[in-house]
Structures are given as structure tokens and as C-alpha cells.
N, C-alpha and C positions, 0 to 999 in steps of 0.2 A: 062663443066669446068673440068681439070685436075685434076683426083684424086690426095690428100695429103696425105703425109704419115704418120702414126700413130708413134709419138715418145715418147719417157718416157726416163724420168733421175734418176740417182743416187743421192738420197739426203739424208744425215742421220737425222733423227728424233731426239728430243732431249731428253736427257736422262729420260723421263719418264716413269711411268707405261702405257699400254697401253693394250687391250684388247684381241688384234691380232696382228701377224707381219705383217710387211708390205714388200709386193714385187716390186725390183725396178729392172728394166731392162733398159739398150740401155745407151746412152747418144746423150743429145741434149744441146741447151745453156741452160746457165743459168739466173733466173732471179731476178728480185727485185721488193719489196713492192715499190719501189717508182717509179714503170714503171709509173701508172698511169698519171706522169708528162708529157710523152708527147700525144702530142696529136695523133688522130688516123685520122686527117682528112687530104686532099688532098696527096702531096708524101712523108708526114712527115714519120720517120721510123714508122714499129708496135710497136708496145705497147707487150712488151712479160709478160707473164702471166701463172704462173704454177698453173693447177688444178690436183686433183686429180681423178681418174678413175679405173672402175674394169672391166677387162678383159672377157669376156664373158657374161658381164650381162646389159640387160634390164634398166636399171638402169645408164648406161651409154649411150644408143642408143640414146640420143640425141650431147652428145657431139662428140663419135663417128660422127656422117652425118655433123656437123659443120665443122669436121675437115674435114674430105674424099669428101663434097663437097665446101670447099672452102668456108665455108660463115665464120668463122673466119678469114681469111685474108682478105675477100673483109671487113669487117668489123674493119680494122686497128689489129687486134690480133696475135700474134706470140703466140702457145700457147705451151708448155712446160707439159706434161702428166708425172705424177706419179702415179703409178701401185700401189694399195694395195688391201689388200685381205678382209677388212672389212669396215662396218661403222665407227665403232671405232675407229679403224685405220685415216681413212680421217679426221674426226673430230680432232685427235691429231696432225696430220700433220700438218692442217691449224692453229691450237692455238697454236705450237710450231714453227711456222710462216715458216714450213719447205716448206709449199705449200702457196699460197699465196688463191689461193679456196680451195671450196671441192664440190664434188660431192657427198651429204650425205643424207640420210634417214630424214624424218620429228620431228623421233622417237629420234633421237641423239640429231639432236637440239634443243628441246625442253630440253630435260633432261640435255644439254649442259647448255642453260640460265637459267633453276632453277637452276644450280648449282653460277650463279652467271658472267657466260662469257657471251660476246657481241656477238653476233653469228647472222648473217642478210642475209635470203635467198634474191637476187638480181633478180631469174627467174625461174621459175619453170621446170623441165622436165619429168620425169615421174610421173604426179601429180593425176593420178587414182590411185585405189586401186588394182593391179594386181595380180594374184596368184592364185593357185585352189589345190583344196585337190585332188590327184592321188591314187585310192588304186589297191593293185594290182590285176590281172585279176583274181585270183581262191580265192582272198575275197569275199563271200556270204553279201549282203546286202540285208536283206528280204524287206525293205522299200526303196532301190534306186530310183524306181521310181517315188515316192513320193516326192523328194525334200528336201530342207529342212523346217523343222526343222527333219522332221524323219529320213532322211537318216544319220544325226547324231548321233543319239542316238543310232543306230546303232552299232557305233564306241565303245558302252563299252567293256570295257576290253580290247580292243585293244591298242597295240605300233604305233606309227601314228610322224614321223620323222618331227623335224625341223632344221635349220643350227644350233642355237645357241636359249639359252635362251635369252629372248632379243632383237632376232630378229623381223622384223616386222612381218612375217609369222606366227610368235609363239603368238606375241599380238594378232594379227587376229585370230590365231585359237582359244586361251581361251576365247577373246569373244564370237565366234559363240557357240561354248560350252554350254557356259552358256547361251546363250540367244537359245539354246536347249533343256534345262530344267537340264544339267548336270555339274556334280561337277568336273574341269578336273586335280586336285591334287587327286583324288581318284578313278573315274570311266574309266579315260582312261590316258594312261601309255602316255607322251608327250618324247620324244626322242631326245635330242640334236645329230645328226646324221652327222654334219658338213657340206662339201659342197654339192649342188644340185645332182652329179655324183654321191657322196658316197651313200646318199640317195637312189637314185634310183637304184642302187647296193644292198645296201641292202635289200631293197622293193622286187626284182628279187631272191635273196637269201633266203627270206622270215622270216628275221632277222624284217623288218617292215611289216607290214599293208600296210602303205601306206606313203604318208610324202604331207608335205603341199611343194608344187612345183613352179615354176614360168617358165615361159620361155628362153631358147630353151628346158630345159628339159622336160617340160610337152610334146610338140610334139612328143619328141624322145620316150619318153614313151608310147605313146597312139600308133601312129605310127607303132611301132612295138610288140603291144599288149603286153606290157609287163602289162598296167593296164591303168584306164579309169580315166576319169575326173566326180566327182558326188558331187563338190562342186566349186562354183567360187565366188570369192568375189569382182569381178566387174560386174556381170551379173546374170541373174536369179533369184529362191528364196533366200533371203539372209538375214540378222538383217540389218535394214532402215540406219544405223549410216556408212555401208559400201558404199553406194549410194554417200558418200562427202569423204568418206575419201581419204587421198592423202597420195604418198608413197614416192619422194623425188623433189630434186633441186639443186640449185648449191648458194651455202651461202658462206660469207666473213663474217671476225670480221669487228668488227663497226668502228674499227680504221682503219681498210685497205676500209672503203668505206669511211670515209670521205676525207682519202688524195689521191684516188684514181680516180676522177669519170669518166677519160679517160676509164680507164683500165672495171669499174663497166660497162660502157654504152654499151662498145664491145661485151664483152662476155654477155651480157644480151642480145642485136639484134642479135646476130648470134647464142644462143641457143634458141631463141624463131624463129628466123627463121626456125630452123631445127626442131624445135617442130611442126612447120605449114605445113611442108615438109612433114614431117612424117607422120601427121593426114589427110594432102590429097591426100595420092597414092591410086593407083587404083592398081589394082590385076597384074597390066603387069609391074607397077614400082616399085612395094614390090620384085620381084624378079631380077629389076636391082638396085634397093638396095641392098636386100641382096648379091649377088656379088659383092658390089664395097664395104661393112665391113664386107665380109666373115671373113676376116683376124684376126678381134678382134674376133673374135667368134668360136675360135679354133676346131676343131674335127667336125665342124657341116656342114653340108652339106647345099649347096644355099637352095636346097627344102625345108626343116626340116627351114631354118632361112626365109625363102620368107612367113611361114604359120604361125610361128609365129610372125614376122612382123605384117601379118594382123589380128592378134587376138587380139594386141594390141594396134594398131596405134592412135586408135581413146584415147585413154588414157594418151597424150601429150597434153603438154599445157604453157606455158610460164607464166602462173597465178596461183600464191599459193592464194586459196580461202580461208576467216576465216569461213566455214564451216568444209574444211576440215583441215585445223588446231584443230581447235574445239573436232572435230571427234577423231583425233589424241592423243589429251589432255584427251579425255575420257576412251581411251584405258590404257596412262599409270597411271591416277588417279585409274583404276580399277586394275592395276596390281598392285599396290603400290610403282610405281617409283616416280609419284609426289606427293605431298600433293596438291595442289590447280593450276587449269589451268595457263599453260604461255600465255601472253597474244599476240591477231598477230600480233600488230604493233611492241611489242620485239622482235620477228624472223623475219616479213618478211617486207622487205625495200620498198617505194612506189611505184618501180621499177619493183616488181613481184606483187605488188594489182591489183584487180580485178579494 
């Protein structure tokens, strides 16, 4: 099928506080909450539909493959891509109705409906727990091979980099921390370090240790020995609560899913197709993937995006489970963002249940 091309609009936000700016590039049409009214089936027009998406990340590779292979059009969808640089971001977008989705972390939404908004993931996409600790190569770990729990404890005293407090890599790493035996406000120095690049800039610099990473950065690092991977939080030894946990999806307010359900159905079958897509390439179509969304995936080379393709693929899913919601919930009651779990059927719509 003919590769589509990857578009993103111009849309102002509204004038709220918000966590991070938000970057908008190109122009495409434009759309409305009330596309949903038509239908998506036989030669009726698409249904256009503006989500939110971020530029080189993981975290987007599924919508990415809907788009580039065409399963959002064969699916009635016109979709309408807005570029920003955070969760936060997305999240404010779609509640300031500037995006009609979002493509958001688990971690927003939830913190989203404790606060009192309607917020309903529709399908899930990169719904494992993805990421690894990176430290750099002339870090001495005396217990690396060990695993964990020792290979962390390791880490005291150390600077050890995340994007942002808040991030989901940052929840992840204070849990493991702790379920190491370590205090991580006091034993080991946590580093809001910003993007993934800067990170591992720094890391090379020796400004960090190491930084909790995700992919394509992680490849690009190990790759070229710049530092090694001695923690994964979908794989290996790990604290059991990372085994469910899930890391994001694509959510609507409750009010754009009831008057919408054209617009919900579409983009629910064409990112759960591409999630099915994803989790069954084989080693020779991970690299005619990654060639056909090199594009979103700036500076990085097919080979470096073909490797980590396969490191992750199997961690798509078009199902937000209430395990790993659950999971999720425990991470921010332990930070102190919630007081009491949000519940699954408040975030996730019968559209993305198991």
C-alpha cells in the first residue's frame, strides 16, 4: 500500500498553564469535534480527526505505521497530526479541545481524572512498560552482573538522568530504587536532564552516570559504546509490579466519545491494527518498517531504528489492561501525585478493555 505522508498543523492552545511547549509544524486541514457525525463506512467522506504525536518517540510508533501504512484511511480516517514535545503537553491540547485525541502516557491520565476531567483511553499503543537504565561505559559496577536488585544499589551516590520529574521513567526509576533497598531523595542524586539526546550528551560528557533511556536512544548508545544497558523494566530481573505495567494510548474526553463514535471506532481499528503489525514483524520487516518511518525518526539511521523496532515490538497492544492501570496507580500513590487509585473503567473506554 502507498506510503502516507506524515502531517501536523498549526493549532494554538488555549490560553492555559501548561507544563511544556508545544511544537507545531506543516499545515494540513483542519478539524472538528463533530467529525464523528459522519460516517466512515462505504465512499462516505473520512472522518478527519486531529491527534496528538511526538516526533521521534516510541510512544508514538504506532500511530506513526497507521499513518505510513495506510490503515487509518482504509479505516474511514483523515487524521490531522499535532507535534508536541510532552505528555503534558498532549494532555492540555486535547482538554483545551485544541486536539480532538491525544496520544498520552498512563501517568497523565490518571493524574488527569483525579483531578476531576473526563479523560477515556479508546485503544491502547505502547501498552508495556519500556525503558532501561543506560550507564556509561567507564561506570564501575562491582555487582552488574548480578542484576537486580544489586546492580542498583550500586548506583549510590551517583547522578543517574531523567527528562523531567514526572516523567514515567522517573516514576519507574524511584520505584525500582526503592524496591532495592534505597532511599532515592537522599542515596542517589535523580537529574531532570531533559530530552533523551541531551541525556545521553551528558552521560558521554560525564556530567551523568548514566540516565534512564528509552528507544532509539538506547541502541544509539550501546551501539556505539558510549554505555551499556544493566537495567530493563520490561525484561529480566526486575520489581514484579513492572511485569503489568503499561506506558501509554490514545484517549479522548468522555464528551468527544459520546458524540463521536464514527470518529472513536476508526482510529481505535487502525491503531490496534498497527499495533498487530508491529508485534508480528519478523527481523526482515522491522527493517522495511523502519525505512518506510525513518522520516519521524529524525537523525537516526534505518539500522539503529530496524534494532530497536525489535526490541520493542512485542510491547504493543491495542488493550489497556486493569492490571496495568493498577500498576500505574501504584507508582503515582507512592510518589504522592494521588491519594487513592483512579479507577479503570474512569480512564479506559470498553473499546480498549481487555
Amino acid at each position: 500500500m502507498r506510503a502516507l505522508s506524515f502531517r501536523r498543523r498549526a493549532v494554538p492552545l488555549a490560553a492555559v498553564a501548561i507544563a511544556a511547549s508545544v511544537a507545531f509544524a506543516g499545515c494540513s486541514s483542519s478539524s472538528s469535534s463533530s467529525a464523528g457525525a459522519t460516517s466512515t463506512g462505504g465512499s462516505a467522506a473520512p472522518v478527519k480527526v486531529s491527534i496528538t504525536s511526538f516526533t521521534g518517540s516510541f510512544a508514538s510508533l504506532s500511530v506513526y505505521v497507521a499513518d505510513k501504512k495506510g490503515f487509518f484511511t482504509a479505516h474511514g480516517i483523515d487524521p490531522d497530526f499535532i507535534n508536541v514535545s510532552s505528555g503534558s503537553a498532549a494532555m492540555q491540547a486535547m482538554l483545551s479541545g485544541s486536539a480532538n485525541m491525544a496520544n498520552v502516557a498512563i501517568f497523565e491520565s490518571l493524574t488527569a481524572a483525579s483531578q476531576g476531567e473526563s479523560v477515556k483511553y479508546i485503544v491502547g499503543a505502547a501498552t508495556g512498560a519500556f525503558g532501561e537504565l543506560v550507564i556509561g561505559s567507564n561506570v564501575k559496577l562491582p555487582h552488574e552482573s548480578e542484576g537486580f536488585p544489586a546492580v542498583l544499589q550500586d548506583l549510590k551516590g551517583m547522578k543517574i538522568g531523567v527528562s523531567s520529574k514526572g516523567s514515567a521513567t522517573y516514576y519507574a526509576l524511584v520505584y525500582a530504587l526503592e524496591e532495592a533497598g534505597l532511599n532515592p531523595s537522599k542515596d542517589v542524586s535523580i537529574v531532570p536532564a531533559g530530552t533523551l539526546s541531551a541525556q545521553l550528551t551528558a552521560m558521554k560528557s560525564g556530567q551523568l552516570a548514566g540516565f534512564m533511556s528509552q528507544e532509539p536512544e538506547t541502541t544509539l548508545a550501546t551501539s556505539t559504546g558510549a554505555g551499556r544497558v544493566v537495567f530493563y523494566l520490561y525484561q529480566g530481573k526486575r520489581p514484579a509490579l513492572f511485569n503489568s505495567l503499561i506506558t501509554n494510548g490514545i484517549a479522548v474526553t468522555g464528551s468527544y466519545l459520546s458524540a463521536n463514535p464514527q470518529a472513536v471506532k476508526g482510529v481505535h481499528d487502525a491503531v490496534a491494527e498497527a499495533d498487530s503489525y508491529i508485534a508480528g514483524l519478523t527481523t526482515a520487516q522491522t527493517t522495511q518498517l523502519a525505512q518506510l518511518v525513518s522520516s519521524d525518526f529524525p537523525g537516526v539511521s534505518v539500522t539503529v531504528l530496524a534494532q530497536a523496532i525489535q526490541h520493542y515490538q512485542k510491547l504493543y497492544s491495542g488493550t489497556m489492561t486493569e492490571a496495568g492501570v493498577n500498576a500505574a496507580n501504584t507508582l503515582l500513590i507512592k510518589n504522592g501525585v494521588l491519594k487513592q487509585p483512579v479507577a479503570y473503567s474512569t480512564v479506559v473506554a470498553p473499546e480498549a478493555q481487555g
